[in-house]
TIFI-184024 format. One record per residue (C-alpha): x negated, y, z negated; residue in three letters. Coordinates in nm, 3 decimals, decimal comma. Each point is the difference from the previous one (the first is absolute). Example, Ala and Ser with C-alpha at 12.3 -4.5 7.8 and 13.67 -1.06 7.14 Angstrom:
// TIFI-184024
-1,230 -0,450 -0,780 ALA
-0,137 0,344 0,066 SER
// end
This chain:
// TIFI-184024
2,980 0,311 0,485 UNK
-0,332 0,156 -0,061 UNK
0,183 0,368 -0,039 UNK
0,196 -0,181 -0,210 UNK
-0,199 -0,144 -0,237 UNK
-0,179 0,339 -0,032 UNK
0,267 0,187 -0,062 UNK
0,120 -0,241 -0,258 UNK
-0,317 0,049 -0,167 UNK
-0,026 0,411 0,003 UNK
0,337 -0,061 -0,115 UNK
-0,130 -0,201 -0,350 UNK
-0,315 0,245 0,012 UNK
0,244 0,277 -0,102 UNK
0,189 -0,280 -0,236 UNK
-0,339 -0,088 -0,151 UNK
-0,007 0,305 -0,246 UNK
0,185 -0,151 -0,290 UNK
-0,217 -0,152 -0,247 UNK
-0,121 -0,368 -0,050 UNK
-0,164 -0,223 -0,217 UNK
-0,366 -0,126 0,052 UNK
0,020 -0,366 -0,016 UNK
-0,364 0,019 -0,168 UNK
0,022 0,292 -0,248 UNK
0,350 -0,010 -0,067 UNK
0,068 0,356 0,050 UNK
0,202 0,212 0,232 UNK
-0,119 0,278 0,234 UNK
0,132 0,130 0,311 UNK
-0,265 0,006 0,245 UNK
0,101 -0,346 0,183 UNK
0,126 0,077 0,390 UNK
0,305 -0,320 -0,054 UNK
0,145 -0,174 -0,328 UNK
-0,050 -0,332 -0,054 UNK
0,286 -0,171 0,179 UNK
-0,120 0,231 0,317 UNK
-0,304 -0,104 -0,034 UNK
0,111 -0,358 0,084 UNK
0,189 0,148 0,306 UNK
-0,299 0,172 0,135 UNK
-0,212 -0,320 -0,028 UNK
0,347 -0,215 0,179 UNK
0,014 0,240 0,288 UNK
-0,372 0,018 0,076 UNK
-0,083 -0,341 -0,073 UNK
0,150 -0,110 0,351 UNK
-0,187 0,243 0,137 UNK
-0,341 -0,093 -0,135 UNK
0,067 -0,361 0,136 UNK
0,114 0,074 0,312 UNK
-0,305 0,275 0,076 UNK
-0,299 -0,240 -0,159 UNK
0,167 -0,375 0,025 UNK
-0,012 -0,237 -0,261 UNK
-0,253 -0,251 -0,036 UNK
0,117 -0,358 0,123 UNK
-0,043 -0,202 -0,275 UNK
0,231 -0,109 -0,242 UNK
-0,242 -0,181 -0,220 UNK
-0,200 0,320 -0,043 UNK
0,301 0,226 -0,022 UNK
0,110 -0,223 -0,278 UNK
-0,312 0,003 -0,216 UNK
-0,052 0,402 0,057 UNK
0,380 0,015 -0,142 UNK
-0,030 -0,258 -0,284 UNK
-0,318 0,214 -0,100 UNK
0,151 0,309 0,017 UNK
0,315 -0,075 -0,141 UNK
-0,183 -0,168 -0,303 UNK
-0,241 0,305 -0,069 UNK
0,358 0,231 -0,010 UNK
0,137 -0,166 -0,262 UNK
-0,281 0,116 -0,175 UNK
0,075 0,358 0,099 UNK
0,149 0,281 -0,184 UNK
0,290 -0,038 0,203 UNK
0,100 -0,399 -0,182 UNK
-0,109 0,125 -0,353 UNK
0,245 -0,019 -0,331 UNK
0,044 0,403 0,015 UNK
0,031 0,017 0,373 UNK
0,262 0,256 0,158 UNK
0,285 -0,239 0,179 UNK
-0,075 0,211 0,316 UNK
-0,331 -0,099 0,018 UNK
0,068 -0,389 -0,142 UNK
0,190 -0,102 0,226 UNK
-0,139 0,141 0,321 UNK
-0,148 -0,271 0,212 UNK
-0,311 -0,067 0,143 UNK
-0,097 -0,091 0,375 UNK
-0,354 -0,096 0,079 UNK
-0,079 -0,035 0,358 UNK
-0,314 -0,104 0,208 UNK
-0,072 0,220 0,311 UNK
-0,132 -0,147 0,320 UNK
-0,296 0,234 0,019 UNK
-0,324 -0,036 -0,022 UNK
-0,113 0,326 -0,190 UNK
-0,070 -0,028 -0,363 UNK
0,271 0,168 -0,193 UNK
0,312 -0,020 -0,225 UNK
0,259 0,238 -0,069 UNK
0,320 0,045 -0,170 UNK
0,283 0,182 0,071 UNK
0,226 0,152 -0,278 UNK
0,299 -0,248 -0,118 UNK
-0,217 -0,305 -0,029 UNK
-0,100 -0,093 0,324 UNK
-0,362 -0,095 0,048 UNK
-0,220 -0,081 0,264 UNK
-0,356 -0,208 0,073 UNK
-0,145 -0,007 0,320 UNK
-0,157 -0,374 0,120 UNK
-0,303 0,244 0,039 UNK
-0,018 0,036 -0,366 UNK
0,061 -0,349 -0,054 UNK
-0,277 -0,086 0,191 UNK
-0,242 0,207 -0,164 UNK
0,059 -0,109 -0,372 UNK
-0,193 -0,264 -0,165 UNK
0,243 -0,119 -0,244 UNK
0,284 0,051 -0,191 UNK
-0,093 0,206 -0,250 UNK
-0,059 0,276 0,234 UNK
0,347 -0,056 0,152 UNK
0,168 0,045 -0,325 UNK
-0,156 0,343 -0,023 UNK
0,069 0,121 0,278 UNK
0,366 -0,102 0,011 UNK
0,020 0,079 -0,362 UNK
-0,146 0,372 0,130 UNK
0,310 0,011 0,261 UNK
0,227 -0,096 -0,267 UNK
-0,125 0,273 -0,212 UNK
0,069 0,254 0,256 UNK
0,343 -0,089 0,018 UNK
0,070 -0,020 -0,391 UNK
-0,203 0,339 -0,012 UNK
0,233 0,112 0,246 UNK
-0,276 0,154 0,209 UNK
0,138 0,048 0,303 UNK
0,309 0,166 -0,165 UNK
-0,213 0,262 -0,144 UNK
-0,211 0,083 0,287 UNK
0,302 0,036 0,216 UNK
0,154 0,209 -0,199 UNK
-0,361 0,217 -0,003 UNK
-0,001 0,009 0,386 UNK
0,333 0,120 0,026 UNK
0,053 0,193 -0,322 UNK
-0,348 0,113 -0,041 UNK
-0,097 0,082 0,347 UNK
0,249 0,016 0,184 UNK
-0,137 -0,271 0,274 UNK
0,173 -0,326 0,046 UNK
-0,332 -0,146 0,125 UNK
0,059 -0,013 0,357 UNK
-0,285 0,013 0,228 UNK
-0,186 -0,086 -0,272 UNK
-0,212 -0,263 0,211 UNK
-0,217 0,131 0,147 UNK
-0,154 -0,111 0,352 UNK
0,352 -0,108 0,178 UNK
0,124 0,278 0,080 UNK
0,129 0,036 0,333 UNK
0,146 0,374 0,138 UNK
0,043 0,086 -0,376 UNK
0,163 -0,200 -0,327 UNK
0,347 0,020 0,121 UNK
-0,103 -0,252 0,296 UNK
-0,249 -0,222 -0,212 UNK
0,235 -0,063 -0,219 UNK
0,249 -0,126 0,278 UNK
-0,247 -0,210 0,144 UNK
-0,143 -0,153 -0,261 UNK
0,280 0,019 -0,265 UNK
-0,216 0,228 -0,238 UNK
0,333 0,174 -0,085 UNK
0,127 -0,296 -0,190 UNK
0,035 0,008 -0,333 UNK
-0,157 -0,365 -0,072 UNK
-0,287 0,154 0,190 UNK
0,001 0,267 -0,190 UNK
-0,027 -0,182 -0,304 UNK
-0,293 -0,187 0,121 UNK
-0,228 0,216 0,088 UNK
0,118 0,212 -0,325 UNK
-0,309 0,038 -0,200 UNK
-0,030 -0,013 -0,394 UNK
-0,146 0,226 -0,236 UNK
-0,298 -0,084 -0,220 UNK
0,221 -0,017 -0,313 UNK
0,265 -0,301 0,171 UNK
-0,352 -0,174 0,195 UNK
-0,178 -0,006 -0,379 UNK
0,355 -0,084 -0,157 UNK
0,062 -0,275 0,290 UNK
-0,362 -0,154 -0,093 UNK
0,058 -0,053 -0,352 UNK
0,384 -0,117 0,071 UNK
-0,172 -0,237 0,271 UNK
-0,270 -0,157 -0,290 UNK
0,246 0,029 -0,281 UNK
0,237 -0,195 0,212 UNK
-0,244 -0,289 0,106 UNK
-0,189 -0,046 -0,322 UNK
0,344 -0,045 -0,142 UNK
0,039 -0,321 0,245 UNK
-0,290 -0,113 -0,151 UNK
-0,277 0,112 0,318 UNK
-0,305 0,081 -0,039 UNK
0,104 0,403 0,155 UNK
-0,348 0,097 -0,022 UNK
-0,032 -0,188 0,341 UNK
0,161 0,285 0,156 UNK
-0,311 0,207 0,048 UNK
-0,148 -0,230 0,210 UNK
0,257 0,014 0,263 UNK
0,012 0,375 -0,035 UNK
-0,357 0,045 0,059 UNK
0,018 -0,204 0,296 UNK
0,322 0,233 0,091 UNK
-0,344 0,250 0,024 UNK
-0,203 -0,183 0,236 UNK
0,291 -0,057 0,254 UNK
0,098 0,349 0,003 UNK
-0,249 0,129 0,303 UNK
0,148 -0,291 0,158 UNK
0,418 0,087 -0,037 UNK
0,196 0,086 0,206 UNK
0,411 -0,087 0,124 UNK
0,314 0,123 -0,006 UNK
0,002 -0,103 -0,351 UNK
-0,206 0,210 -0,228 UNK
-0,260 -0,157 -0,195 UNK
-0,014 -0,064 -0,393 UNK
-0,247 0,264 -0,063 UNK
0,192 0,255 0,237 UNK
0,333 -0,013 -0,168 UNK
-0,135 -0,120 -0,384 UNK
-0,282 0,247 0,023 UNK
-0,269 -0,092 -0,293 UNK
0,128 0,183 -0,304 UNK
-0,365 0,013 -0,152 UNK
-0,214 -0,291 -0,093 UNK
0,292 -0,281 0,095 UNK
-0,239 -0,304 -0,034 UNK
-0,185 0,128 -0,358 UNK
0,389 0,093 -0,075 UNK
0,147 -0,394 0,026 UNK
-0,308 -0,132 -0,165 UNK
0,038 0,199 -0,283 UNK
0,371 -0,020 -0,024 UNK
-0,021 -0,422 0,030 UNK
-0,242 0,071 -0,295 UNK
0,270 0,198 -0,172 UNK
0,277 -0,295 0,047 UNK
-0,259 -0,293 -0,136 UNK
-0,023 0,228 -0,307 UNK
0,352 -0,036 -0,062 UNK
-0,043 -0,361 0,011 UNK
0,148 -0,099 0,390 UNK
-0,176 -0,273 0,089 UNK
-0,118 0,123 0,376 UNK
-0,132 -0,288 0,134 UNK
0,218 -0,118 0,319 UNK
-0,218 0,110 0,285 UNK
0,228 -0,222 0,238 UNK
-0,257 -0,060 0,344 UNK
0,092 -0,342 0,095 UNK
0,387 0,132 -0,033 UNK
-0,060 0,296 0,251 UNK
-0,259 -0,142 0,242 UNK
0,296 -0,318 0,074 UNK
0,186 0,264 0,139 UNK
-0,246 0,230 0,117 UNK
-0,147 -0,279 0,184 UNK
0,167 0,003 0,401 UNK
0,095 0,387 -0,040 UNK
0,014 0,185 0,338 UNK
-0,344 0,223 -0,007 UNK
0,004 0,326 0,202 UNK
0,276 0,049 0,296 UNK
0,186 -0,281 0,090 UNK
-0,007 0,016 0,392 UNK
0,296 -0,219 0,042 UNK
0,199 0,355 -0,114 UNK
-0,182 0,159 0,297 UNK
-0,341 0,171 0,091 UNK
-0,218 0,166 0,190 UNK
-0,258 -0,139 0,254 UNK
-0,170 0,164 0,291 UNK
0,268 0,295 0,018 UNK
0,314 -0,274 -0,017 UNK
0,211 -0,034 -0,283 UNK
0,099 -0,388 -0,062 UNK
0,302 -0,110 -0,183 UNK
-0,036 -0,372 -0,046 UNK
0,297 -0,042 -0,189 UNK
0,252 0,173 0,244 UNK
-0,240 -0,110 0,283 UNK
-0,018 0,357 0,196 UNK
-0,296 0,196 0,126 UNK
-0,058 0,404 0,047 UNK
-0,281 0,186 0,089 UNK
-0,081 0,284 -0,270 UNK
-0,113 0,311 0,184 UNK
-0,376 0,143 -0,038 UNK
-0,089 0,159 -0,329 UNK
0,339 -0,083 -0,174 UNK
-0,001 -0,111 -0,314 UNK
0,226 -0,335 -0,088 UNK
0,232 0,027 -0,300 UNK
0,115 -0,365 -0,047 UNK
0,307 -0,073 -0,233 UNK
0,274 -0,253 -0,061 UNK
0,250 0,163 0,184 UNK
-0,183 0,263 0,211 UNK
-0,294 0,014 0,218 UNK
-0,158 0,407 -0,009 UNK
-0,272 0,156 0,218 UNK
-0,126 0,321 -0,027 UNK
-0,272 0,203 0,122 UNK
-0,262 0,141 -0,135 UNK
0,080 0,362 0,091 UNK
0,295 -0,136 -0,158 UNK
0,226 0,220 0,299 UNK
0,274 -0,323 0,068 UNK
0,040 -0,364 -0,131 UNK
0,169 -0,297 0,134 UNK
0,260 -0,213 -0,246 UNK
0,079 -0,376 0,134 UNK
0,257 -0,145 -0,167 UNK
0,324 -0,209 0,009 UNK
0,329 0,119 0,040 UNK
0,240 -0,125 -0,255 UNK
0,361 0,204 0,117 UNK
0,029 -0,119 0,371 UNK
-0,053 -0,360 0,118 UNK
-0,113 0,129 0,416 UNK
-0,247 0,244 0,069 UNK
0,256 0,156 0,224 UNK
0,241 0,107 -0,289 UNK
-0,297 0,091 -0,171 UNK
-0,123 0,230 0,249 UNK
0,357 0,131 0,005 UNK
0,003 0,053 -0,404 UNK
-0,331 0,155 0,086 UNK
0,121 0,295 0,233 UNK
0,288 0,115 -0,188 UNK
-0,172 0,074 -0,320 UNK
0,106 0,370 -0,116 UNK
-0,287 0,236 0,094 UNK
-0,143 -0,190 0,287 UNK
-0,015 0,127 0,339 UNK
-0,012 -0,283 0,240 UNK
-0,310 0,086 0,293 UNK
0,003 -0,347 0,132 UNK
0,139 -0,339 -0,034 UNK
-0,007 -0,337 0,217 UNK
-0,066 -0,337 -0,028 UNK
-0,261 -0,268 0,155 UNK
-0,231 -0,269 -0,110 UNK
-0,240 -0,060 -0,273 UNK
-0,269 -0,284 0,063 UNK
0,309 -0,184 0,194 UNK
0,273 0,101 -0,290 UNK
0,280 0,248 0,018 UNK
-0,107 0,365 -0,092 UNK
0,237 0,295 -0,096 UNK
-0,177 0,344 -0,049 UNK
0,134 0,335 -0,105 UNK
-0,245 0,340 0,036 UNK
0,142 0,288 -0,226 UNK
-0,101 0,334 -0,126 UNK
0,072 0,099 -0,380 UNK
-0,076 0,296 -0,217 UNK
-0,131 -0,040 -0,353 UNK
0,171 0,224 -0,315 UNK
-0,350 0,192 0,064 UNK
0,095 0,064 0,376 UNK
-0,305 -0,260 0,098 UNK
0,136 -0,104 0,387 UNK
-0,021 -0,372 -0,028 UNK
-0,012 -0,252 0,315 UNK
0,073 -0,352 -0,049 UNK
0,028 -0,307 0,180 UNK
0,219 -0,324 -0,128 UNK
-0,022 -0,343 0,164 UNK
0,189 -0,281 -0,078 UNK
-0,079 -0,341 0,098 UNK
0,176 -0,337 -0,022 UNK
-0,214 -0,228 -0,075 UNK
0,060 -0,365 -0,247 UNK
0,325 0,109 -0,113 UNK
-0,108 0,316 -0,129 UNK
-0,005 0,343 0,069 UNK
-0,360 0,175 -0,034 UNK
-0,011 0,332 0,005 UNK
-0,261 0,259 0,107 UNK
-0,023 0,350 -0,102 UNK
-0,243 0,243 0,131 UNK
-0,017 0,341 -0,128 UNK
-0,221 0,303 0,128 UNK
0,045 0,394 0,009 UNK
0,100 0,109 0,316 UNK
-0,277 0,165 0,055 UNK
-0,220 -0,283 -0,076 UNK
0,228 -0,253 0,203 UNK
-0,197 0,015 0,376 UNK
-0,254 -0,155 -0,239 UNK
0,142 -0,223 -0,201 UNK
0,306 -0,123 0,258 UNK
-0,267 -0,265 0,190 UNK
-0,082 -0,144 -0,291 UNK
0,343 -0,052 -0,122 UNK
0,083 -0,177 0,311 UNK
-0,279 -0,208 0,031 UNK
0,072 -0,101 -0,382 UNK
0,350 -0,081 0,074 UNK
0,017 -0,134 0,318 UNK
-0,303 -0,272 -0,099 UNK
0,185 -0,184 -0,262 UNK
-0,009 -0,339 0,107 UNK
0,111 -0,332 -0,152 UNK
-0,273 -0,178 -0,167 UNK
-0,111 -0,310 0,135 UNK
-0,373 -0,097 -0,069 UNK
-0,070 -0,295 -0,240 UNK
-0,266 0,149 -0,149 UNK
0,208 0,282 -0,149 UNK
0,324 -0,155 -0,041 UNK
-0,193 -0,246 -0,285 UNK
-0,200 0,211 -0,143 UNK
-0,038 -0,059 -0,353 UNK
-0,136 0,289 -0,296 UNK
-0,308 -0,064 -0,244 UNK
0,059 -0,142 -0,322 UNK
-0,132 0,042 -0,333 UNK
-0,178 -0,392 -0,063 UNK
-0,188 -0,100 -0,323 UNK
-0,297 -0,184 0,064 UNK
-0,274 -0,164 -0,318 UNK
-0,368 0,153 -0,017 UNK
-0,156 -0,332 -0,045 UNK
-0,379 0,114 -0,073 UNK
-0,089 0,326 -0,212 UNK
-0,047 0,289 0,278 UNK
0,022 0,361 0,079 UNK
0,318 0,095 0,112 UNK
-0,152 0,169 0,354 UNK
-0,128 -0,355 0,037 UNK
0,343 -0,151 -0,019 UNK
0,162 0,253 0,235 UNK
-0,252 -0,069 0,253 UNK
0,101 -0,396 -0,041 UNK
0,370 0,137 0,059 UNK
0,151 0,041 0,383 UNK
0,158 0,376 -0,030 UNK
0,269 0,122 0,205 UNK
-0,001 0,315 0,192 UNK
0,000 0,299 -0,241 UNK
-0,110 -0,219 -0,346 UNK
-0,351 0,016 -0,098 UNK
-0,251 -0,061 -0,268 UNK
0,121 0,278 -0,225 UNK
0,357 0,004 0,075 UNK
-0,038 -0,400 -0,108 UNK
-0,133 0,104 -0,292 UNK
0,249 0,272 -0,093 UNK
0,260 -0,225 0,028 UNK
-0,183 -0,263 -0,271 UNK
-0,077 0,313 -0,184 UNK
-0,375 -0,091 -0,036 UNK
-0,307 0,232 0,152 UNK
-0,135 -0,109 0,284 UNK
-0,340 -0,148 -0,170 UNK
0,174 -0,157 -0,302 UNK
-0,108 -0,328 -0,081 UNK
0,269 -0,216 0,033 UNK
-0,007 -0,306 -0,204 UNK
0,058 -0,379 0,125 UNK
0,388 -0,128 -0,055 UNK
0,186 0,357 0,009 UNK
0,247 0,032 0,284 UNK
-0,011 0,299 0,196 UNK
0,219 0,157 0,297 UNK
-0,117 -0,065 0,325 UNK
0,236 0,172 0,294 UNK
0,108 -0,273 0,380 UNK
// end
């Protein structure tokens, strides 16, 4: 499906040449990589795919209000105006909330656009929602993503693989198997803008939510707290800063352009705190261990209720529908996943062996932690003649088929083989308490009842593992000695 889908979209790359209409200017040119109508199909096919690598949020209250926001602040847009193209005015929108806990938002072209619980978290009202939305929405009705498509493939040549740097595993032709880098709703994430569609996106973003009546100004708050967290980053998602890189003066720029709007007589002046922080309030803060973690060298899945230990010095790559671990010389990696075409590990195993280009070494069957075990060892050569050794096993286990897949040069395998093994052989159903009902940190509001620094309030606070003082105080956006007065509500993280 994958080879598919890209191959569908070199296909409209090449289409993309005829010329089309900016839905903001009006006027035609021909440097957009799809039309408008495949736009839309770019954003359907890789939607799917964004879900199903990043999971949506669980909560259909705030998945609601994100959507009733968003979907108010487009008609607004270029896209719903008198002298609108019918492409563009009657493409829908989709605004989705990501189960992740880095701050960011991103579109993808065709009207599909997407808010991390992260972000969420991290606003302080919503005002500074409305921007940022309103800055996604601008992307898509600049058709940003068109255009700098149609650069990477028209203007150099590249079609941005291995264009992530630190995953890469024997090469980008691998990486991009593992980790699904090859996709193209990857791709479009990790896309980055030009200067000209970032500064266009910020005025679209405060044009947008001063129209609604917001005070858009707001917005530089949040972005220079975006600042403060950047040392601190880091997930499979990239961060606001990382894939919206800072045009030039953002904050001065919303000020001023909120200043421009009040001019012209809107009335800014819905700030809207009390109407984020209900929903902000019990937000999942950081990981949430019940989708699995890592302690003392074993990775815990609560919700699935299975145990493996993670080999020395590899990293842990934890998604929805894939568990990754690499090492650091970055020479094999181990995938754990579920398989979805055979129902037995047996028929799995069997699926396993007679894939074209494989050379069966080894295959058998046992036990893992007491459940039934298929393996498969097989050599493979890469396009770039790399010899390849890898090792499949298959275990029933709750109804399900997981999967392991453990890939090493041959060279490198003496080394990497016990380790594989080990890995594989240790999963083990999950069966302590303590895990099983784990529970993740949520984002509480609690009243400052007496006028106080804010370093004296965080000390008053319990913190969880990995929150502090200033990470408390990022998320309130206030400095850490800020004199906070008596009767303001600020986040607090249990």
């Amino acid at each position: 499906m994958r080879r598919f889908l890209l191959l569908s979209v070199l296909a409209l790359l090449l289409a993309g040449c005829a010329a089309s209409t900016n839905p903001i200017s009006g006027r035609r040119a021909f440097n957009y990589a799809w039309s408008p109508s495949e736009e839309i199909q770019v954003g359907r096919e890789s939607d799917p795919q964004i879900v199903a690598q990043y999971g949506l949020y669980d909560d259909p209250e705030v998945a609601a209000y994100v959507d009733s926001l968003g979907q108010a602040l487009v008609r607004l847009s270029h896209v719903r105006r008198e002298d609108a193209d019918p492409a563009f005015a009657n493409m829908p929108f989709h605004f989705r909330v990501l189960d992740s806990p880095v701050v960011n938002a991103f579109a993808l072209p065709g009207g599909y656009i997407y808010v991390t619980r992260g972000l969420l978290a991290h606003l302080e009202n919503e005002a500074q929602l409305a921007v940022v939305i309103g800055h996604e929405i601008g992307h898509v009705v600049g058709r940003h993503g068109s255009k700098a498509m149609w650069r990477q493939q028209f203007g150099t040549g590249a079609l941005l693989l291995g264009a992530i740097g630190g995953q890469a595993v024997f090469g980008g032709n691998a990486a991009e198997n593992i980790l699904n880098l090859g996709s193209t709703a990857t791709q479009l994430v990790f896309l980055k803008y030009g200067r000209g569609a970032e500064e266009e996106s910020d005025q679209l973003g405060v044009e947008y939510a001063a129209l609604a009546g917001y005070d858009a100004s707001q917005g530089a708050a949040f972005f220079r707290s975006l600042k403060r967290l950047s040392d601190r980053a880091g997930a499979e998602l990239p961060t606001l800063l990382s894939s919206h890189p800072d045009p030039g003066n953002r904050e001065a720029y919303m000020v001023q352009r909120s200043a421009f709007w009040t001019e012209r007589g809107l009335a800014q002046q819905r700030v809207g705190r009390e109407s984020l922080m209900r929903f902000v309030d019990g937000v999942i803060f950081g990981e949430d261990p019940r989708q699995g973690y890592v302690e003392a060298s074993t990775f815990h899945h609560p919700g699935l209720a299975f145990r493996f230990p993670v080999p020395s010095g590899f990293q842990v790559l934890n998604q929805p529908t894939q568990v990754i671990m690499v090492p650091e010389s970055q020479q094999a990696y181990i995938v754990m996943d579920l398989v979805q075409e055979q129902s037995r590990a047996r028929d799995a195993a069997e699926a396993a062996a007679s894939q074209q280009g494989l050379q069966v070494v080894e295959s058998g069957q046992g036990q893992a932690g007491g459940l039934p075990m298929h393996y498969v060892v097989a050599d493979a050569t890469t396009q770039d003649n790399q010899q390849l050794r890898i090792r499949y096993q298959f275990i029933d286990y709750a109804g399900q088929v997981f999967r392991f897949t453990g890939m090493a040069l041959r060279t490198a395998w003496p080394t990497y083989e016990p380790m594989f093994s080990a890995t594989m052989s240790g999963f083990r159903q999950e069966t302590d308490p303590a895990v099983l009902n784990i529970q993740p940190d949520r984002v509480g509001l609690t009243r400052v009842n007496v006028p106080q620094p804010f370093h004296v309030f965080a000390g008053s606070q319990p913190m969880p593992r990995g929150v502090d003082a200033l990470s408390l105080a990022i998320l309130n956006q206030v400095e850490v000695g800020e004199q906070i007065p008596a009767g303001r509500f600020l986040k607090v993280v249990r």
